[in-house]
N, C-alpha and C positions, 0 to 999 in steps of 0.2 A: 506082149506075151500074157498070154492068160494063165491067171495060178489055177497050178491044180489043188486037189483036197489038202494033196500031201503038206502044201508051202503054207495054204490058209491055217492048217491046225498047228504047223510050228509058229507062224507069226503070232497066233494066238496064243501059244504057252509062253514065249516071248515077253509078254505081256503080264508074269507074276504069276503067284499063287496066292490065293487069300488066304491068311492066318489070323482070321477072326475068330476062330475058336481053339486056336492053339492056344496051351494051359500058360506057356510062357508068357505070349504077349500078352494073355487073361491078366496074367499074375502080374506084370509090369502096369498094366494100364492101372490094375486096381490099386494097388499099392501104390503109383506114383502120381498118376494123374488124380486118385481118389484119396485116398486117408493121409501121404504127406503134402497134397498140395491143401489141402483142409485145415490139418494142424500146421504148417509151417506158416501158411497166407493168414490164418485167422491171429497168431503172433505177430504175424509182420504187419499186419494192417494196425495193431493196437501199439506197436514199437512207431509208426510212421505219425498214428495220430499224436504222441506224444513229444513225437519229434515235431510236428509243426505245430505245438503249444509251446516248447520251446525255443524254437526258430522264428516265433514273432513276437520276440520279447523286444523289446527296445535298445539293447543291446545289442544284441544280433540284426541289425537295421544294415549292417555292411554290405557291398554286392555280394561277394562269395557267399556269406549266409543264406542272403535271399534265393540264388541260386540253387542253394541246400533244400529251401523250404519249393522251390518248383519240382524238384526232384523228386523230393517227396510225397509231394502231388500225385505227378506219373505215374510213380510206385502203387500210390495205392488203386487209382485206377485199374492198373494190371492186375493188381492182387485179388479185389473184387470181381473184376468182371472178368478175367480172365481164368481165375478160380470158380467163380459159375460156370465158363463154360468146359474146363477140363473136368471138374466134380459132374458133374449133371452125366456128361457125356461116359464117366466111369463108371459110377452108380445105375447108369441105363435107368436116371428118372424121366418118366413118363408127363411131363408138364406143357398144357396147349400156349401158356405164358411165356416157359421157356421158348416155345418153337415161332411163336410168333415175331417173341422179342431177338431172337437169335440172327434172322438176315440182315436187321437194319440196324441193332443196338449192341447186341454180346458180340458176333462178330466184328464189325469194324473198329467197335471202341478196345476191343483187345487188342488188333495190333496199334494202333494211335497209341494206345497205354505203352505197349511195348517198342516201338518207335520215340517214343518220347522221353523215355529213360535213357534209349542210345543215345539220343542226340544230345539231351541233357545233360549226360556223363562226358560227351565232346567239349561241351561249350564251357562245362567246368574247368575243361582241362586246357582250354584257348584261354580263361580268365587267368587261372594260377600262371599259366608261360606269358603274358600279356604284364601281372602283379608281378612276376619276381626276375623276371629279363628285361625290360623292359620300365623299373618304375618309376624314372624318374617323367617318360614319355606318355604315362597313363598312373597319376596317382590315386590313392585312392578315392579322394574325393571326387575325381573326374570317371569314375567306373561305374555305371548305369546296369544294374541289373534286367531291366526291360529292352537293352540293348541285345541281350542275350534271350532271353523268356519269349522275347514274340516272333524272331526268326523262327525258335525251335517249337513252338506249336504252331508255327504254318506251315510247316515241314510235315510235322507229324502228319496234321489232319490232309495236306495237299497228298503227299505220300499213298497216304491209304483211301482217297477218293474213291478209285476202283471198287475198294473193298465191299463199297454199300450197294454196286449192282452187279453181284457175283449169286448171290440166291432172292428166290422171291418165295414165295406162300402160297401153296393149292390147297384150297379145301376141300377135302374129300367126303362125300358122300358115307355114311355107316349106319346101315340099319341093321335094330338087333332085336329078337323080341325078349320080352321081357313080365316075368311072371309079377303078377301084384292080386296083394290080398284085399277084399273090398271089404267092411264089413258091416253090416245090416243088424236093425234091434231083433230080427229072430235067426240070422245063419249066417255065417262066412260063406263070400262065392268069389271064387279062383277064375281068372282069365287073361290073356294074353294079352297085350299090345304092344304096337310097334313104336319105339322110339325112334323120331327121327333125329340125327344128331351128324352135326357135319365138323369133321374132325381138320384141325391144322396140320397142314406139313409143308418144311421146306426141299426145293430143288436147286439146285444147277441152273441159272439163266444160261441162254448161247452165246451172251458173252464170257460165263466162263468157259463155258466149253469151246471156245475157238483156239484153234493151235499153238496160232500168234499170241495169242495174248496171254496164253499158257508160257511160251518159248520165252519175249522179250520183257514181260510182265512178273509172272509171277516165278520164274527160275531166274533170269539176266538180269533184270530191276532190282530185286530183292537182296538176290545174294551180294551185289556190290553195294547198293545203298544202306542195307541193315549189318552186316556182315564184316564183309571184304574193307570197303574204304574206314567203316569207323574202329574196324582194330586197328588198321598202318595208322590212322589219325592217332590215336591214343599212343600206342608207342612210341609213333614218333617224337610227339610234342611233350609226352613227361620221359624220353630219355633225352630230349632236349634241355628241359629243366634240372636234371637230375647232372648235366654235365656242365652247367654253369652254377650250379650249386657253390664252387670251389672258387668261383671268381667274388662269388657276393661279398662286401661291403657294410660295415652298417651302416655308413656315414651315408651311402646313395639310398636310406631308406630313411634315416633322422636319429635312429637310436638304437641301440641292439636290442630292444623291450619290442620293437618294432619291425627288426628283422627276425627276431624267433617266432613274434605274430605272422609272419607269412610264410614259413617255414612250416610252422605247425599246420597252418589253411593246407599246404601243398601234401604234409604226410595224412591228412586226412583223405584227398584226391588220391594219391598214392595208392590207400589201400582198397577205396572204392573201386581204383580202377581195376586194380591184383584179383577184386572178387568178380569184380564183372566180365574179367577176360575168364578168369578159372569157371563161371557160372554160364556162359553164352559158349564157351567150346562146344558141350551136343550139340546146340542148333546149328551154330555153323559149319562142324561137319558133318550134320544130314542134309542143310544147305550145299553145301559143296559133291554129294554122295548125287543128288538130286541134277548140279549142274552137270557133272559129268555121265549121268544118265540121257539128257534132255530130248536126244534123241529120238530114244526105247519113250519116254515118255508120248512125244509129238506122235510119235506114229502109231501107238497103242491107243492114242485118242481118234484116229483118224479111223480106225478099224470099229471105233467102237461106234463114231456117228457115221459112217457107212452102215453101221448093221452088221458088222463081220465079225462082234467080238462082243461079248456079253458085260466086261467088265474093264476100265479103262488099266493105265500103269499100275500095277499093285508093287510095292518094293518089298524086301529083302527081310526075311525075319527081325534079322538085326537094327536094322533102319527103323523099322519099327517100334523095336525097345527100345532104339536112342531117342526117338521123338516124345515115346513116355517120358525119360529122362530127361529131356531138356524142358519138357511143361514144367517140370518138378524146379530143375536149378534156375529156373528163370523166377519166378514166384521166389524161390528163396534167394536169389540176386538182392531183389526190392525190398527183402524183410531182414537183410540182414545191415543192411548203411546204420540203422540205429545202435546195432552197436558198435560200430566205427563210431561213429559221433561219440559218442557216453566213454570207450575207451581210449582215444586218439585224438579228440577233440577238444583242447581244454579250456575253450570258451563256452562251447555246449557243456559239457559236462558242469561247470561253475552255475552256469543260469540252471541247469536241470536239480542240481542237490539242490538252490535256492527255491526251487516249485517245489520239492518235494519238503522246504523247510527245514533242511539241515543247512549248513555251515559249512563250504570249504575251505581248504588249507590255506592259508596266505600262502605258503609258496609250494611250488612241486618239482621237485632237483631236477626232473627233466627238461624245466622250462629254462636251467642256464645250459645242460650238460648237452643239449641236442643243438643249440646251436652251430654253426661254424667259427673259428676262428673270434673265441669268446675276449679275449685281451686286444684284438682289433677294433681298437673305439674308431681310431683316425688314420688316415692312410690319403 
């Protein structure tokens, strides 16, 4: 059956409305992808760098710590490069550096950065249920923090392979003329020339633009690998923790000095985790908004590289100011662990007042009052 006009121009509205100059989404991008991911990232990066001056103290030598201080890592990755590129693309700054560096550096290493947080925040949470379920089967001294660090950045970087051949670089030709004053020991004389100047831009490869790799790639890959499976992981395995809490022992760990030490490790995971599920919610349901589009998606694309449609899937006003919104809470995910560490942390916190050259407390009532089952030496 051959479409007529009628079916082509519905297919085609099908396909969105752009709201690139709607005041809203104006006002969301500026505000969220521009002045708080600027001021919240430019904090978080200086909370992160502080935190891995303290996190390689000698002290802090323990797997969990070290774990902390890869996290850290991540964090600031995202923060940096990933704040370049929501800032740059808010501000609509004009940079041939940015656009160059954008196919093969801003873009991929943002999601790596952002990939790498997820999985790191996993691996945390596989250590703490690994330390406090299991300790006498993995003490501490047999817990290898490189055990954990070099799966989860071959993941990251495997992960986002794709990422580096999704845009390439055309230079484009731009002549303009251009007035210049000469000036002579008896007159100024005015005249034209042409500059030639060949300007950078990025596009679309066709392997982004292929269906499939839109379909099982970048909607079906994503949304379960970044998404979907590391939320069930994380709840899973700290409501797991959280319900043998009540069995723990001090005596299967050596000393109750020794089970509040991993107790404490766990409400520090705890609350990293509390902020990263409350902080990753936008993304994953403009992720999830997206899967059950996918579609309206596939086929908006197929109209558009046939030539039938001038502009591929556009979504939904709102979809749009959630995706501001999730640039925003994701940056402030990674800049807010420091102070988890500094408040909930009381081994960070001890090494940190010692860098700063104060003196902490010899004792803090939370360190007997939180444990479990405190008069249980022996059982």
């Amino acid at each position: 059956m051959i479409p007529t006009n009628e079916t082509l121009t519905e297919q085609i509205n099908n396909c969105g409305t752009s709201y690139i100059d709607d005041p809203v989404v104006v006002n969301y991008k500026y505000i969220c992808d521009g002045l708080l991911v600027s001021i919240i990232g430019c904090l978080g990066v200086f909370g992160n760098i502080i935190s891995l001056l303290v996190l390689s103290k000698p002290k802090l030598r323990d797997c969990f710590h070290q774990l902390l201080f890869a996290l850290a890592c991540f964090d600031t990755v995202y923060i940096v490069i990933g704040g370049i590129n929501y800032t740059f693309k808010a501000f609509d700054a004009d940079s041939n550096a940015y656009t160059i560096a954008f196919p093969y550096i801003i873009y991929p290493i943002t999601n790596i950065g952002l990939c790498g947080t997820i999985f790191m925040t996993m691996a945390i949470s596989i250590e703490r249920f690994l330390g406090i379920c299991y300790p006498l089967h993995l003490p501490p001294h047999n817990r290898k923090s490189w055990f954990y660090i070099l799966p989860v950045l071959f993941l990251s970087v495997a992960v986002n392979v794709p990422k580096f051949f999704e845009a390439e670089i055309d230079w484009l030709y731009n002549g303009k003329w251009n007035n210049t004053m000469v000036a002579t020991n008896t007159s100024e004389e005015s005249y034209q020339h042409k500059i030639e100047e060949w300007v950078p831009a990025y596009r679309a490869t066709d392997f982004r633009k292929d269906s499939n790799y839109i379909k099982f790639y970048i909607t079906y890959f994503r949304l379960f690998s970044t998404a979907i499976i590391p939320l069930i992981a994380l709840v899973t395995i700290n409501s797991r923790i959280l319900c043998d809490l009540k069995k723990l022992k001090s005596k299967t760990f050596g000393s109750q000095r020794k089970l509040w030490k991993e107790l404490n490790m766990f409400l520090v995971l705890l609350c990293i985790v509390v902020t990263f599920i409350c902080c990753n919610t936008p993304r994953v349901i403009v992720d999830i908004w997206e899967f059950s589009h996918v579609e309206s998606i596939v086929h908006c694309n197929e109209l558009l590289l046939a030539g039938e449609a001038d502009h591929p899937f556009l979504p939904t006003k709102w979809i749009i100011c959630l995706t501001h919104v999730s640039h925003f809470t994701g940056i402030l995910n990674s800049s807010l662990n420091f102070l988890i560490y500094c408040f909930v942390g009381h081994n960070f916190r001890k090494e940190f007042l010692q860098l700063l050259g104060l003196r902490a407390k010899q004792f803090e009532g939370s360190e007997y009052t939180i444990s479990l089952r405190t008069n249980e030496t022996t059982a």
